[in-house]
matplotlib code that plots the C-alpha trace (Angstrom):
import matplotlib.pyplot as plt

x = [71.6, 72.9, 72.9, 71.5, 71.9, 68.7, 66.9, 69.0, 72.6, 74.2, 77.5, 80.6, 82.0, 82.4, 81.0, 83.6, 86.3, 85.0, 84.1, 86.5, 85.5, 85.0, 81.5, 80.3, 80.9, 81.9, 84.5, 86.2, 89.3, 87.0, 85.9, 82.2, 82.3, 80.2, 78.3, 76.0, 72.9, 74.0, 76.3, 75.5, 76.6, 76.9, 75.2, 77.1, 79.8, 78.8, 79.5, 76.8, 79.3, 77.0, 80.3, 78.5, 75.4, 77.4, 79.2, 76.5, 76.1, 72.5, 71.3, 70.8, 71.9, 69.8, 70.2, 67.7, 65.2, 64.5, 63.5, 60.0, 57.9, 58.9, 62.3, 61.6, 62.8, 66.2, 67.9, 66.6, 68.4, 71.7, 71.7, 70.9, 73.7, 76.2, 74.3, 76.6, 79.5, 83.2, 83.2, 86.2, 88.7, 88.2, 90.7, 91.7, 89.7, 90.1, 92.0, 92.1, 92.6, 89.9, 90.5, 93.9, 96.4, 99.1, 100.2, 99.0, 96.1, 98.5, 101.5, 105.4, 105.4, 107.7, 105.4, 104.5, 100.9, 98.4, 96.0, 93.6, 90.0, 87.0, 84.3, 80.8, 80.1, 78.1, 78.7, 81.8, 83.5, 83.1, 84.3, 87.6, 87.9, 87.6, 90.2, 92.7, 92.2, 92.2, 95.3, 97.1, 97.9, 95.8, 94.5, 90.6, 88.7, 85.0, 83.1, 79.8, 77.6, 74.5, 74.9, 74.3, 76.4, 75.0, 74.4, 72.5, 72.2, 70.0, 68.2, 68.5, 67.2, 63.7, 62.0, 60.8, 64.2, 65.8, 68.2, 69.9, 69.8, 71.6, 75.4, 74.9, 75.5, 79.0, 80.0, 78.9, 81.5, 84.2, 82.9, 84.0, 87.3, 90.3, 91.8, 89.0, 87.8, 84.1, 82.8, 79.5, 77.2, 80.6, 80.3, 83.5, 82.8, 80.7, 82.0, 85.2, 87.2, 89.1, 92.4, 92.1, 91.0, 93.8, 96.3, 95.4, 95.7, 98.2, 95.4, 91.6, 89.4, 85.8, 83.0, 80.2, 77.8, 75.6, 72.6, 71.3, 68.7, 68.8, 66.5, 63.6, 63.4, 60.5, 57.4, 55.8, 58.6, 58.4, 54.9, 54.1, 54.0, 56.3, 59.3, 62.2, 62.0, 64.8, 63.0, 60.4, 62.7, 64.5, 60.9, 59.8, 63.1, 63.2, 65.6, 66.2, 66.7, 63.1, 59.9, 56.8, 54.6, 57.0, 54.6, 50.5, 48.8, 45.5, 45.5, 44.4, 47.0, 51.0, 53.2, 56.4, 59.3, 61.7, 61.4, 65.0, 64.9, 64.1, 61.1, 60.0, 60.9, 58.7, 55.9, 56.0, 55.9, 53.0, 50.8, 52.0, 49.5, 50.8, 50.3, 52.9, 55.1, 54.3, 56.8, 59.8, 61.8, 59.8, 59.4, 56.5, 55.1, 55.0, 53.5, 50.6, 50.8, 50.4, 47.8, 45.2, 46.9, 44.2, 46.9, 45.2, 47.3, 51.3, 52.1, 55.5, 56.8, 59.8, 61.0, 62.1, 61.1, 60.3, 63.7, 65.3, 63.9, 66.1, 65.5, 67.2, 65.3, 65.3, 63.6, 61.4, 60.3, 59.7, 57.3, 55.1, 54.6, 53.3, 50.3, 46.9, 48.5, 47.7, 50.9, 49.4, 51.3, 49.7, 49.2, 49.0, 52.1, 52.3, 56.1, 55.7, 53.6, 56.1, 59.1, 57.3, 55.8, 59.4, 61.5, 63.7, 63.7, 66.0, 65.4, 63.4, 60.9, 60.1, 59.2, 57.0, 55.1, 52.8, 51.4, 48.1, 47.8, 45.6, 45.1, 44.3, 41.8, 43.5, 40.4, 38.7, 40.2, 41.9, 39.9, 39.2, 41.8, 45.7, 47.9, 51.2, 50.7, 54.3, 54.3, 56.5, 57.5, 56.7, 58.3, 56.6, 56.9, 54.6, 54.0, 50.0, 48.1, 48.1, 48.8, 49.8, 50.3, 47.1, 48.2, 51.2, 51.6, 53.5, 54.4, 52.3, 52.0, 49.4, 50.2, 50.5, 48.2, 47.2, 47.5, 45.4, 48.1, 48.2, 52.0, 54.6, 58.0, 60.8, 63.2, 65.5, 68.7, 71.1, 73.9, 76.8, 77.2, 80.5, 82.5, 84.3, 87.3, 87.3, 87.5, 84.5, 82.9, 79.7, 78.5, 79.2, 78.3, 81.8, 84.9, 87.8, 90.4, 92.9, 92.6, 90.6, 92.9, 91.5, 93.0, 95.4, 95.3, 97.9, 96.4, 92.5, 91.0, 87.3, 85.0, 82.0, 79.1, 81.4, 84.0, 82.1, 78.7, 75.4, 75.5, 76.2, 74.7, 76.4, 78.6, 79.9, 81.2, 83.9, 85.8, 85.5, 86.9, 89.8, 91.4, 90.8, 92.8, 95.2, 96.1, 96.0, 98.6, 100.9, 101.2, 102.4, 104.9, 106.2, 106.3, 103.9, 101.2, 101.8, 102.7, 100.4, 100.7, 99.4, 99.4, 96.4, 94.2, 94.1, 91.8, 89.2, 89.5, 88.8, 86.0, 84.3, 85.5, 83.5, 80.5, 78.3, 76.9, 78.9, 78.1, 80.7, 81.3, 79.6, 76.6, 76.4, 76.1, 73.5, 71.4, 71.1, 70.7, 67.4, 65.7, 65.8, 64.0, 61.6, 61.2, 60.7, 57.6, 56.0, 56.7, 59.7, 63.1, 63.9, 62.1, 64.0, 64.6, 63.3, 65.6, 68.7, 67.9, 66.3, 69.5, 71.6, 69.8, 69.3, 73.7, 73.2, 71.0, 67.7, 66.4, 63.7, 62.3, 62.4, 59.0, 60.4]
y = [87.1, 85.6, 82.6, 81.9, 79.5, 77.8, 76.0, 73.0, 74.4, 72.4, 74.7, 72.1, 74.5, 72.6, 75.7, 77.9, 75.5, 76.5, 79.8, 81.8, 85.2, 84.8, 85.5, 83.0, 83.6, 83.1, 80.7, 78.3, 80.9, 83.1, 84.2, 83.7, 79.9, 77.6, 80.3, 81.4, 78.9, 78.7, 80.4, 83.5, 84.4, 87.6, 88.9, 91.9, 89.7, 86.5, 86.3, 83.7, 81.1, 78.5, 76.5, 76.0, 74.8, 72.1, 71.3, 71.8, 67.9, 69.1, 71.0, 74.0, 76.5, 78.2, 80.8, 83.8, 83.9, 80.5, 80.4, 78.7, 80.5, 79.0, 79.6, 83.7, 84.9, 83.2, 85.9, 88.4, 86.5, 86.0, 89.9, 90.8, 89.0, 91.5, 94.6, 97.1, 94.2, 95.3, 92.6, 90.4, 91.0, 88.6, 86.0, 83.4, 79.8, 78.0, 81.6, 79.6, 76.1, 74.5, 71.2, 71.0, 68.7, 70.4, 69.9, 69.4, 67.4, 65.2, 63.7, 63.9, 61.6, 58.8, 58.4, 54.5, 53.9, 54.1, 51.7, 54.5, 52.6, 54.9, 54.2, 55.1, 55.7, 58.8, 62.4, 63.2, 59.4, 59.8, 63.3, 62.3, 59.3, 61.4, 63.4, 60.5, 59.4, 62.2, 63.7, 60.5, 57.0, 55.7, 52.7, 53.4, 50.4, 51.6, 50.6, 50.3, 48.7, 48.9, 46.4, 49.6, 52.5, 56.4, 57.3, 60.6, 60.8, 57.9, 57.8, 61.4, 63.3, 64.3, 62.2, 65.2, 66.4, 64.4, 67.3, 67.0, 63.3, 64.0, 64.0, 60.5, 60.2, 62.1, 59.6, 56.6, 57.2, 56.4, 53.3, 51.2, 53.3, 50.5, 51.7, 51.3, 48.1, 47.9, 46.1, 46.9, 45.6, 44.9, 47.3, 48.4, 47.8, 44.6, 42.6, 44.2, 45.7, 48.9, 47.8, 45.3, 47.8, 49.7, 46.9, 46.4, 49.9, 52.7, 55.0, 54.7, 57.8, 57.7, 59.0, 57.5, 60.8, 60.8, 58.3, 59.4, 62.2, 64.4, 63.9, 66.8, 65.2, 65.5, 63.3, 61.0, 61.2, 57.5, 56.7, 55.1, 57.5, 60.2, 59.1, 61.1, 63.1, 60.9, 58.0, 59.5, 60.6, 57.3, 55.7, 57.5, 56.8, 52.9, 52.5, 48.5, 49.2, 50.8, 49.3, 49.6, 49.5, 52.4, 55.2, 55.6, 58.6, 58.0, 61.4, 64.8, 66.7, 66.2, 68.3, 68.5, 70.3, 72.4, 74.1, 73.7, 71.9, 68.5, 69.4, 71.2, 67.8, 66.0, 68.2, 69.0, 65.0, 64.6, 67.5, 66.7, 65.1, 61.4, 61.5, 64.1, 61.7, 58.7, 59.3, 60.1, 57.2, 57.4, 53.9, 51.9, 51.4, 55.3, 56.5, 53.4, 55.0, 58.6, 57.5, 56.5, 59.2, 61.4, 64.0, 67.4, 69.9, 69.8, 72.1, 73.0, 74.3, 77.0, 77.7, 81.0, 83.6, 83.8, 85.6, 82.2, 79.8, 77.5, 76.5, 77.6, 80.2, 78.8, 75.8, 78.0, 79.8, 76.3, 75.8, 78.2, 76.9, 73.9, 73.3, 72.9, 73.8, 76.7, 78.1, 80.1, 81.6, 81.1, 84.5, 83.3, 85.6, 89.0, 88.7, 86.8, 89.6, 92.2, 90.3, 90.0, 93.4, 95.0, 92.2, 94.3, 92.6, 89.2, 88.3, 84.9, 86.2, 88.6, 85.6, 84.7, 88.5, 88.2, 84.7, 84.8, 85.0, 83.6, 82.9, 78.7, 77.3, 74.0, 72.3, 72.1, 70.0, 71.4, 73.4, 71.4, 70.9, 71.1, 73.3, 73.7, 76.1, 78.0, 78.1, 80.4, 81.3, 77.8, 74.6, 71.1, 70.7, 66.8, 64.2, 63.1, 59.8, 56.5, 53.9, 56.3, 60.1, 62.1, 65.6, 68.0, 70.3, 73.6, 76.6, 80.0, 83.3, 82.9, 79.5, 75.8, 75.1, 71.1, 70.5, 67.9, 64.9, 61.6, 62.0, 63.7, 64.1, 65.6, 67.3, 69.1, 67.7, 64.8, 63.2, 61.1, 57.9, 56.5, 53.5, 51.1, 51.7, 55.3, 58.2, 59.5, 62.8, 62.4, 66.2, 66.9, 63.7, 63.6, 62.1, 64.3, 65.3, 68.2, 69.3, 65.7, 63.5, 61.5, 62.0, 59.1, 57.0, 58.1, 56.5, 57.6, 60.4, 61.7, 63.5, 64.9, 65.2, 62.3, 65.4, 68.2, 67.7, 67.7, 71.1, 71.8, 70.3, 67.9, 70.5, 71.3, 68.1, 68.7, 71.6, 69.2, 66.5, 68.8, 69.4, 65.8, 64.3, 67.3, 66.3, 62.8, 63.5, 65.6, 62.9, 60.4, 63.1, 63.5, 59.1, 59.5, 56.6, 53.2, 50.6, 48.0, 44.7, 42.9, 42.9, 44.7, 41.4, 40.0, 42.5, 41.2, 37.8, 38.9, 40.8, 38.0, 35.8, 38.5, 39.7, 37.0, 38.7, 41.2, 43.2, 44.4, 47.1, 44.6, 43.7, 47.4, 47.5, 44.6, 46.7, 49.6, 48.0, 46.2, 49.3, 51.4, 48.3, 47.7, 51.8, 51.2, 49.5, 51.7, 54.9, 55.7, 56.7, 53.6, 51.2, 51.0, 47.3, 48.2, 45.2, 43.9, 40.8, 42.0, 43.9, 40.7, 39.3, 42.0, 42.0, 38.5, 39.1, 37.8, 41.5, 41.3, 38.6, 39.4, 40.9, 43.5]
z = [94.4, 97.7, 99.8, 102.6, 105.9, 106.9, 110.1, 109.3, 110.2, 111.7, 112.2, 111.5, 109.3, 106.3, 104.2, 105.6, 104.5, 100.3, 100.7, 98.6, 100.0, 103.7, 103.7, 106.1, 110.1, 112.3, 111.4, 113.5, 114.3, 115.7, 119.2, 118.2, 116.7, 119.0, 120.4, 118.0, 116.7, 113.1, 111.0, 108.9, 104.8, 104.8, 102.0, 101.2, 100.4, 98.9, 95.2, 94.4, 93.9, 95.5, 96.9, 100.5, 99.4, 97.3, 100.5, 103.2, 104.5, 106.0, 103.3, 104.6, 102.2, 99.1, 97.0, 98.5, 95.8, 96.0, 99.9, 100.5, 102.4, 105.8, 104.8, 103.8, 107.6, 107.1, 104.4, 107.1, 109.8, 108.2, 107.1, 110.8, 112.3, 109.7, 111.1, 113.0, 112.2, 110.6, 107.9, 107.2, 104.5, 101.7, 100.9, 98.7, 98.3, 101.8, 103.3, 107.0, 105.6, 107.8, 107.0, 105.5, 106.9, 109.0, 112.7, 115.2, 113.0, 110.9, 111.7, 109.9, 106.6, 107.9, 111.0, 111.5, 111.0, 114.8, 115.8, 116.8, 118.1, 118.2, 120.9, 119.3, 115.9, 116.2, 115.0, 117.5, 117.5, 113.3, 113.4, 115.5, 112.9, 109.6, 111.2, 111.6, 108.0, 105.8, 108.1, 109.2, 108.1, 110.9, 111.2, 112.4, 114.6, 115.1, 118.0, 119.3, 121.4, 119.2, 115.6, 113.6, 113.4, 114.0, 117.2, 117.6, 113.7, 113.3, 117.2, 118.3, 114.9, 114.6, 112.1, 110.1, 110.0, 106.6, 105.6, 109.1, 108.8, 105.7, 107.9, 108.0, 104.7, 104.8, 108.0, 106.0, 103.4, 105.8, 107.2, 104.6, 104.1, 103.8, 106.6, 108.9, 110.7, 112.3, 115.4, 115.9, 118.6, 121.2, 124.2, 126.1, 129.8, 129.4, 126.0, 126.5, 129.1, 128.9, 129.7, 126.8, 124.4, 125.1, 124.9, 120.8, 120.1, 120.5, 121.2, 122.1, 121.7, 123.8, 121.8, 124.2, 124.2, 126.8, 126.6, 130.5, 131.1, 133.8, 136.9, 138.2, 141.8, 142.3, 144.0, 141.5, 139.0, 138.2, 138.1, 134.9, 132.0, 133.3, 131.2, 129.7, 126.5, 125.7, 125.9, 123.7, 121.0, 120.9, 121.1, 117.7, 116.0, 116.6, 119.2, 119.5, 123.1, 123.5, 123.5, 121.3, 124.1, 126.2, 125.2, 125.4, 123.3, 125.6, 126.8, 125.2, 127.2, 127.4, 130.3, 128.8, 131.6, 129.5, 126.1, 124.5, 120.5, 122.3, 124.0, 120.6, 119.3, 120.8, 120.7, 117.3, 116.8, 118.8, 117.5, 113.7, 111.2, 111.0, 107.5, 107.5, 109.2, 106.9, 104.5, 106.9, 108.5, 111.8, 113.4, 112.3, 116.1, 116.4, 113.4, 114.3, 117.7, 116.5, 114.3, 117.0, 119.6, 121.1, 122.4, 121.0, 123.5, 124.5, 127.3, 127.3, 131.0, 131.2, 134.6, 133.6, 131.6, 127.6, 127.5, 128.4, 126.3, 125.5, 122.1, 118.5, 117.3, 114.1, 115.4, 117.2, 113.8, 112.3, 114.8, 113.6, 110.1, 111.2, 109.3, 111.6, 114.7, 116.9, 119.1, 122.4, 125.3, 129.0, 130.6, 133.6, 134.7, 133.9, 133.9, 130.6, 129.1, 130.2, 128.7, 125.3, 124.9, 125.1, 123.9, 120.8, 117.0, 116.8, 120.0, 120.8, 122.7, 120.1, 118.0, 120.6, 120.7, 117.9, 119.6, 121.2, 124.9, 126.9, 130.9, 130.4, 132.2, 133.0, 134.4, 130.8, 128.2, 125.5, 122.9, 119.5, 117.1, 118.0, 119.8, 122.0, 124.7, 125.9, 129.8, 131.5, 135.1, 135.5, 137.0, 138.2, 141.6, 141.5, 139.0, 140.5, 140.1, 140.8, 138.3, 136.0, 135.3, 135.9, 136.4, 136.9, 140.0, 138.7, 140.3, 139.0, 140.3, 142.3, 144.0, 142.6, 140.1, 138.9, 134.9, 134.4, 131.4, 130.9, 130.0, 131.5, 129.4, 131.0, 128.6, 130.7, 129.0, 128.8, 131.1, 130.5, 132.2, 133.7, 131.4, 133.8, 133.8, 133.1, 135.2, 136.0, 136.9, 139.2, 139.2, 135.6, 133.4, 131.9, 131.7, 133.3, 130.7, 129.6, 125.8, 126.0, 127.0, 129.7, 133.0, 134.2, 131.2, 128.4, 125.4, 126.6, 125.0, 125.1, 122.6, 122.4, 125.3, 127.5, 126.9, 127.4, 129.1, 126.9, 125.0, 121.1, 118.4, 115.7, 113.7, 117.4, 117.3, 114.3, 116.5, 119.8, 117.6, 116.3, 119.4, 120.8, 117.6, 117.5, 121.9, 120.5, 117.3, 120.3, 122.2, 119.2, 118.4, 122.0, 122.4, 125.1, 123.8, 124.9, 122.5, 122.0, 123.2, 120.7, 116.5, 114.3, 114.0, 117.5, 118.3, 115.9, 117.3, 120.2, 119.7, 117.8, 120.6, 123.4, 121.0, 120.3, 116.8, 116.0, 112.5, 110.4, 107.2, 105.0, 107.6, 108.1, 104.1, 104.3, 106.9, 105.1, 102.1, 103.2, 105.7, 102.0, 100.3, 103.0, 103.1, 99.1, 99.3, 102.3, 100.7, 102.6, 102.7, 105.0, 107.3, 110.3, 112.2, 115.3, 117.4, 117.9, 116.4, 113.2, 112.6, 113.2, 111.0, 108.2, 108.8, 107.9, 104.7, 105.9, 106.6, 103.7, 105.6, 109.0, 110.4, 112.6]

ax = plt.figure().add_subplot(projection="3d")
ax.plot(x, y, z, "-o")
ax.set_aspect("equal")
plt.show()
């Protein structure tokens, strides 16, 4: 029997670390790491040890024989990437020592402790810290502008994605490490200015991600109801800074622009049974939401071809097992047809070949029962209506056609935005920086999308972290960070002094603590508070009682 990697992957290489045969590629030291959509066991190797699926913070790793039936396609898929491959000698236990503490990720023994801070507490600012502390003496101060910690984890995760949620869990452990010290809900640029930051700390690493999404330009763009996928995601995951009333499900028909895992995202939300959603840790306005939604039909638009789409195809294969909903491919081009018909095994659009086809009528509404319809050759060109969306003009082979929506979701990726005080790069969403140090500012470092522009998913995060912290640990060596100005607890002082509520390990403890009890009695896995002042107060203990 063998292992095998599943949808979940989410490729930070903590599997690699405990293999003790090689048998799972590519590994960080290779060419391919970062560039594939998950990583593959290779069956001919693995000796059923089961030491990644222990270690697997996602869990996305199963023995073979006990796949489900969605999950069948997945030993084929990690046998296929081996196919034509010279495999890897086998080694030892932990043959590359991913993970073990040696330069440039540690520093010499009788190195005096940093004052590292770490701006944003999701995957890539808790990657860069776990690095410090299980390499270094460091002394960690978390930071973020929200009162609870998680980022992307906890607002940029699909709902009915728990096993990817499940990183959280392996962050969590570190916030209450004795070496680490949290502000939460202080935000650098507004609470706190950068060059005060900086003058606590020895070093200051920027894990801000990139909460912006990218524009179309195109007429009607901001008519009520035309709103990023973003927006939408962070909607459905109870984003205090998001509003109940930001989305309407009035509509049978959605026009989503793009068809990367985000746009699946949200249309696999909206065409999901709610009660299939009821006992996830989706926001409590949503699911209400979903449950009186008349969407029926999610079109998703692809600019290109089907040999372009931009999703995983592992997230594409999930698609298909979603119960009660019909997938359909617009044959409107014969381009798209074309690509299909000779697209060769493993390749996405041959995932998409067995779909049905059909040239849409888009001036009937959509067929009973639910569906998402894959769009090709295909880009909006004019959000229509008045008070609100009422149709999308796209481009088709035979001239602009009119899709008649009552919502338009634009998922065509996310930008950084600029932190006063930092250098900031107006074409590309980032930070500038070398090997991520920012560029400038000794003592700034970046990681993550602020780093590296909106692309990878969380695991990508771990080897983006690894050379931020190993620049970082360079520097410290070479007495190139500045000293700080002032000692370890003034910067807590002023904090409290700038940050009117601001939560720490313990009110972080108290949060979680009551979202699992309110998510006891609903059925749940958590309820989430869905604004900044029920999570002040649930940090204060009075979460139990506190409506919202």
């Amino acid at each position: 029997m063998t292992y095998a990697i599943t949808q979940t992957c989410c490729s930070d290489a903590t599997c690699v670390a405990v293999c003790p045969v090689n048998c799972i590629h590519p590994t960080p030291e290779e060419q391919a790491f970062g560039s594939t959509e998950m990583l593959y066991v290779d069956p001919a190797t693995c000796i059923d040890c089961g030491a990644c699926a222990d270690a697997c913070p996602v869990d996305a790793i199963f023995p073979v024989d006990t796949l489900s039936a969605g999950q069948k396609e997945y030993a084929a898929i990690n046998a296929a990437y081996y196919e034509g491959r010279e495999r890897e000698p086998a080694a030892g236990p932990n043959f590359h020592a991913w993970g073990e503490p040696s330069f440039p990720r540690s520093l010499p023994s009788d190195f005096a402790p940093l004052r590292v801070a770490v701006v944003g507490t999701g995957p890539a600012g808790m990657y860069a810290a776990e690095d410090l502390l299980l390499h270094t003496n460091a002394e960690v101060t978390l930071i973020d502008r929200l009162p609870v910690a998680g980022g992307l984890v906890r607002y940029g995760v699909a709902p009915d994605h728990p096993a990817t949620k499940g990183v959280g869990e392996t962050f969590a452990r570190f916030h209450s490490h004795p070496r680490v010290r949290m502000h939460l809900g202080v935000e650098v640029g507004k609470d706190l200015t950068v060059e005060e930051l900086a003058a606590h700390h020895d070093a200051v690493i920027y894990a801000v991600g990139a909460s912006d999404s990218r524009r179309l330009g195109i007429p009607g763009e901001d008519l009520p109801s035309s709103i990023p996928a973003t927006r939408f995601v962070s909607w459905y995951n109870a984003h205090p800074e998001v509003t109940p009333e930001t989305v309407e499900l009035s509509a049978e028909r959605v026009v989503v622009a793009g068809n990367g895992n985000v746009a699946l995202d949200v249309a696999r939300i909206l065409v999901t049974d709610p009660a299939a959603l009821a006992g996830t840790d989706i926001a409590g306005h949503a699911l209400a939401a979903l449950r009186d939604s008349r969407v029926r039909e999610v079109v998703l638009l692809g600019r290109r071809g089907p040999d372009d789409t931009a999703c995983t195809a592992s997230e594409l294969l999930a698609l298909g097992h979603l119960p009660g909903v019909d997938l359909v491919v617009d044959d409107h081009d014969p381009r798209t047809g074309e690509v299909l018909d000779g697209a060769a095994e493993g390749e996405k659009a041959a995932l998409l070949r067995e779909l049905p086809r059909e040239s849409v009528d888009w001036s009937q509404p959509p067929p009973p029962g639910r569906r998402i319809v894959f769009r090709f050759h295909s880009a909006p060109v004019e959000v229509l209506g008045r008070d609100g969306v009422e149709a999308v003009r796209v481009t088709a082979a035979a001239g602009d056609q009119e899709i008649p929506a009552g919502l338009f979701l634009r998922a065509i990726g996310y930008r950084g935005l600029p932190v006063p005080g930092l250098p900031f790069d107006e074409a590309t969403g980032t930070v500038p920086h070398e090997g991520g140090r920012v560029a400038g500012l000794p003592g700034s470092y970046v990681v993550g999308w602020i780093k590296r522009g909106a692309s990878g998913g969380i695991g990508a995060n771990r080897t983006c972290a690894a050379e931020t912290v190993g620049t970082l640990l360079a520097d410290a060596v070479a007495g190139a960070l500045p000293s700080p100005a002032y000692p370890a607890k003034a910067f807590g002082r002023l904090a409290r002094s700038r940050g009117r509520q601001v939560v720490d390990a313990r009110g972080l403890a108290a949060i979680d603590r009551a979202e699992q009890a309110r998510g006891r009695e609903q059925g749940r896995p958590r309820a989430k508070f869905e604004t900044v002042p029920a999570l002040i107060a649930a940090a204060k203990g009075r979460g139990l009682r506190s409506p919202r």
